[in-house]
MDTraj code that builds the backbone (N, CA, C; nanometers):
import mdtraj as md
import numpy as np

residues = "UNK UNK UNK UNK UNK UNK UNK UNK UNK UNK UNK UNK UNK UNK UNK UNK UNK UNK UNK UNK UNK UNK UNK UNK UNK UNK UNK UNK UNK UNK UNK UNK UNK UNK UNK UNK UNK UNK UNK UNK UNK UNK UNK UNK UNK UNK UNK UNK UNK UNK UNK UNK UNK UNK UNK UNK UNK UNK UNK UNK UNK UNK UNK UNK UNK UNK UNK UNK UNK".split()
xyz = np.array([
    [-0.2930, 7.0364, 2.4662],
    [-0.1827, 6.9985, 2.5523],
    [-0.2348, 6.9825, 2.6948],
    [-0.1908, 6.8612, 2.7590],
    [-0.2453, 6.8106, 2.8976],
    [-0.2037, 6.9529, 2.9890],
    [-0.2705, 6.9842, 3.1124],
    [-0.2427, 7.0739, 3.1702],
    [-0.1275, 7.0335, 3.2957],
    [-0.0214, 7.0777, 3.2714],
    [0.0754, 7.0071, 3.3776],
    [0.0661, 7.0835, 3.5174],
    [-0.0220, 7.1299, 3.5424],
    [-0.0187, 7.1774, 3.6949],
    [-0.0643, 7.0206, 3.7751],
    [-0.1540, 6.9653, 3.6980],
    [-0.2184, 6.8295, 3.7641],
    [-0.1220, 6.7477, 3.7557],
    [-0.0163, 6.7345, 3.6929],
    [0.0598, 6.6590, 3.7082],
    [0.1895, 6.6992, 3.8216],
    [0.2059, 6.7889, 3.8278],
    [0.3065, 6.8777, 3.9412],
    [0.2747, 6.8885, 4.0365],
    [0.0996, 6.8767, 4.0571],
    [0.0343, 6.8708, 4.2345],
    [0.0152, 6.7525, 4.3023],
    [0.0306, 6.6189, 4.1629],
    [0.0036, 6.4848, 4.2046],
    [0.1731, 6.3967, 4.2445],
    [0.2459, 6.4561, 4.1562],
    [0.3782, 6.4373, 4.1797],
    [0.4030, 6.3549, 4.3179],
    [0.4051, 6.4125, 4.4127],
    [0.4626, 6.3605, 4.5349],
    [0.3804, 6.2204, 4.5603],
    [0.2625, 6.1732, 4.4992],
    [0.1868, 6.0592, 4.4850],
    [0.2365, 5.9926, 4.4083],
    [0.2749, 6.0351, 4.2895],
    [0.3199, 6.0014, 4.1941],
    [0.4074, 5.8361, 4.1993],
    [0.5486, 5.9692, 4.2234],
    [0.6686, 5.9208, 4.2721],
    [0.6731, 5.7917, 4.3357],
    [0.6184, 5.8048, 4.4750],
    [0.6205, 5.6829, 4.5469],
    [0.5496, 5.5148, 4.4616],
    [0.4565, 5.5939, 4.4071],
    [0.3853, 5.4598, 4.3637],
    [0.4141, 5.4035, 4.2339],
    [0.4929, 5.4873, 4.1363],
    [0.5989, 5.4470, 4.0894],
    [0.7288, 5.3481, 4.0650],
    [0.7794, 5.4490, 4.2534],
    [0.8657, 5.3350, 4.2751],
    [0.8593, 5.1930, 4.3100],
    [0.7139, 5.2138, 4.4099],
    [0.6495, 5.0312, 4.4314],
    [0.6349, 4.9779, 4.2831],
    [0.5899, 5.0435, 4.2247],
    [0.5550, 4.9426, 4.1056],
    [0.6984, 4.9053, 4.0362],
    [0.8145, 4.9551, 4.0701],
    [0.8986, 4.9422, 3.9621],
    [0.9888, 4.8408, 4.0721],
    [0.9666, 4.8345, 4.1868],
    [1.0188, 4.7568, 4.2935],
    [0.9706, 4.6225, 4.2449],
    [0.8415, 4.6350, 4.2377],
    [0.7669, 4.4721, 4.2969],
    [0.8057, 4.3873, 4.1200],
    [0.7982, 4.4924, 4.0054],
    [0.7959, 4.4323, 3.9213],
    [0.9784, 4.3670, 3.8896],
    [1.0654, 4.4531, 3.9403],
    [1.1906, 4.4040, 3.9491],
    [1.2267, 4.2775, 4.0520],
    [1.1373, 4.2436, 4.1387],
    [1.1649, 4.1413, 4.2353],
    [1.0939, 4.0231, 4.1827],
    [0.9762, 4.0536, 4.1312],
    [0.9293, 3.9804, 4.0475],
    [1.0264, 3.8989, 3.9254],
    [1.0771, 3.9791, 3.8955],
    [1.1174, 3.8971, 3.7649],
    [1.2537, 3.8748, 3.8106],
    [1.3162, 3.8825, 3.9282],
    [1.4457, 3.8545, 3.9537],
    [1.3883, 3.6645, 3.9774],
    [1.3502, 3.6824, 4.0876],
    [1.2577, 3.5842, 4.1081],
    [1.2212, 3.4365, 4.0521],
    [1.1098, 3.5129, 3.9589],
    [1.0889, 3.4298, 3.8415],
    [1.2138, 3.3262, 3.7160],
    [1.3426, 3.4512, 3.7304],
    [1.4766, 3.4022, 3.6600],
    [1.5462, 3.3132, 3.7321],
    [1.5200, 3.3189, 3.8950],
    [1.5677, 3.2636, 3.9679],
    [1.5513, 3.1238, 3.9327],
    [1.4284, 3.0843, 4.0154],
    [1.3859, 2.9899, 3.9858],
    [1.3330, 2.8527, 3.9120],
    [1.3506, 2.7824, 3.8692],
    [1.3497, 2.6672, 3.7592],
    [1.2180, 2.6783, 3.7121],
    [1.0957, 2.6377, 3.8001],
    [0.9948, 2.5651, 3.8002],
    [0.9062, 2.6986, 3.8208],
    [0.7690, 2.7124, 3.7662],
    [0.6855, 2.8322, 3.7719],
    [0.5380, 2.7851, 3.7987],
    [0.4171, 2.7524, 3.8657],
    [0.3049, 2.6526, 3.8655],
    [0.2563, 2.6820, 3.8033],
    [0.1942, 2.7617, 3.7322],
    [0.1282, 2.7622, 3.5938],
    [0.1775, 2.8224, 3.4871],
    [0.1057, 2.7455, 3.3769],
    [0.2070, 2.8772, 3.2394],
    [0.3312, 2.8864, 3.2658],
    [0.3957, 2.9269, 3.1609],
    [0.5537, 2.9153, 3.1337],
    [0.6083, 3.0641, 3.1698],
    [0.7651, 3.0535, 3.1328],
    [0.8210, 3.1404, 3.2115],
    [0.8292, 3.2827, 3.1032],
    [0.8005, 3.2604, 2.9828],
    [0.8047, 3.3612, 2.8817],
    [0.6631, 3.4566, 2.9197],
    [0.5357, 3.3571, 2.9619],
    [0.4304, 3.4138, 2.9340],
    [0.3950, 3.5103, 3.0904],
    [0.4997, 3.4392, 3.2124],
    [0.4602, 3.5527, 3.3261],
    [0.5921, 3.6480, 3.3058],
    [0.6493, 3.6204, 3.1991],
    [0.7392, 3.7806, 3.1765],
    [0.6393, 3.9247, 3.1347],
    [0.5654, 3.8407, 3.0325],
    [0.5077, 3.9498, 2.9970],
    [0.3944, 3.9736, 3.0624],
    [0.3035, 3.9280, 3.1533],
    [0.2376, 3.9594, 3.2313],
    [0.2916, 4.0389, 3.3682],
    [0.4113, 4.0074, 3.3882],
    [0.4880, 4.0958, 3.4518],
    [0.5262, 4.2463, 3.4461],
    [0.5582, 4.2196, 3.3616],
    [0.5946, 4.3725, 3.2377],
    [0.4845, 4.4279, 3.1997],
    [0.4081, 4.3948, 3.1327],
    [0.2795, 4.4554, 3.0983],
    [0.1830, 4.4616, 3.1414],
    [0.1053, 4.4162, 3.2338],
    [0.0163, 4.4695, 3.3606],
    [0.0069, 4.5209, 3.4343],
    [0.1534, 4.6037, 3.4424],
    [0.2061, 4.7167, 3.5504],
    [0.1690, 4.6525, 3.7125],
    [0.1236, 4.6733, 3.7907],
    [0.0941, 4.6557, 3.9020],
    [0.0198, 4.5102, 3.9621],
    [-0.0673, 4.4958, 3.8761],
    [-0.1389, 4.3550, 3.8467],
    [-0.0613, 4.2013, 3.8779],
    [0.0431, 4.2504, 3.7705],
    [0.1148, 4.1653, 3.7269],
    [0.2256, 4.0877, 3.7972],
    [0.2824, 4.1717, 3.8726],
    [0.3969, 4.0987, 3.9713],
    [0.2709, 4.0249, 4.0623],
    [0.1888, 4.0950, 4.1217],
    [0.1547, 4.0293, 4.2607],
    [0.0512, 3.9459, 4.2000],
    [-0.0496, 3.8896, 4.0763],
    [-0.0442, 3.7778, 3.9918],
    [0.0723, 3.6668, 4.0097],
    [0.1847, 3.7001, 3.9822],
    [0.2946, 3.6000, 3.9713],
    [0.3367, 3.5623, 4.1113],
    [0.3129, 3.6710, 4.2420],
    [0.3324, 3.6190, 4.3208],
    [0.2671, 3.5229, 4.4025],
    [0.1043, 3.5334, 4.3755],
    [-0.0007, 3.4792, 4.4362],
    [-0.0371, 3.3215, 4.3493],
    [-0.0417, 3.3545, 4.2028],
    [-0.0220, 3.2369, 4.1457],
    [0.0643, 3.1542, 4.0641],
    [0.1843, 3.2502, 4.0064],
    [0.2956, 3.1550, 3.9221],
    [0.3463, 3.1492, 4.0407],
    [0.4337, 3.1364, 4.1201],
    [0.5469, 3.1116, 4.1893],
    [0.5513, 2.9517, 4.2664],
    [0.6403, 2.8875, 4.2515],
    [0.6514, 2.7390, 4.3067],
    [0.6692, 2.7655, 4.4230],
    [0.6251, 2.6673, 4.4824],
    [0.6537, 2.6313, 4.6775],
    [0.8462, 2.5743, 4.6778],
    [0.8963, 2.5693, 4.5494],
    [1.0192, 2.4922, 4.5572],
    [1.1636, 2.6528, 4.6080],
])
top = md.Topology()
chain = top.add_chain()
for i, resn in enumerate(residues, 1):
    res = top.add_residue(resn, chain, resSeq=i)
    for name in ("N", "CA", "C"):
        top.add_atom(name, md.element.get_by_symbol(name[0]), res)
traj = md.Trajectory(xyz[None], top)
């Protein structure tokens, strides 16, 4: 069994970076629904690069799927 003191001392790190990740990936895909047009790859395939790259993944979609429109 993992030792949860390391997890109870990292906590306050935790938390915050957490919430960025659960921020950027929700703006991300608001975003992405928003919008019609995506510049590369389709809109199914930066869902799941969204979702499943954790952190990677939104700012991927922001730097390269997202249209100038």
């Amino acid at each position: 069994m993992p030792d949860m003191t390391i997890i109870q001392e990292n906590l306050p790190l935790l938390i915050p970076l957490f919430l960025i990740q659960l921020v950027l990936m929700i703006t991300a895909l608001i975003h992405l629904l928003n919008h019609p047009n995506v510049k590369r790859g389709s809109k199914i395939m930066w869902i799941f690069i969204i979702v499943f790259v954790n952190t990677f993944g939104p700012i991927a979609y922001f730097l390269f799927g997202r249209s100038e429109e």
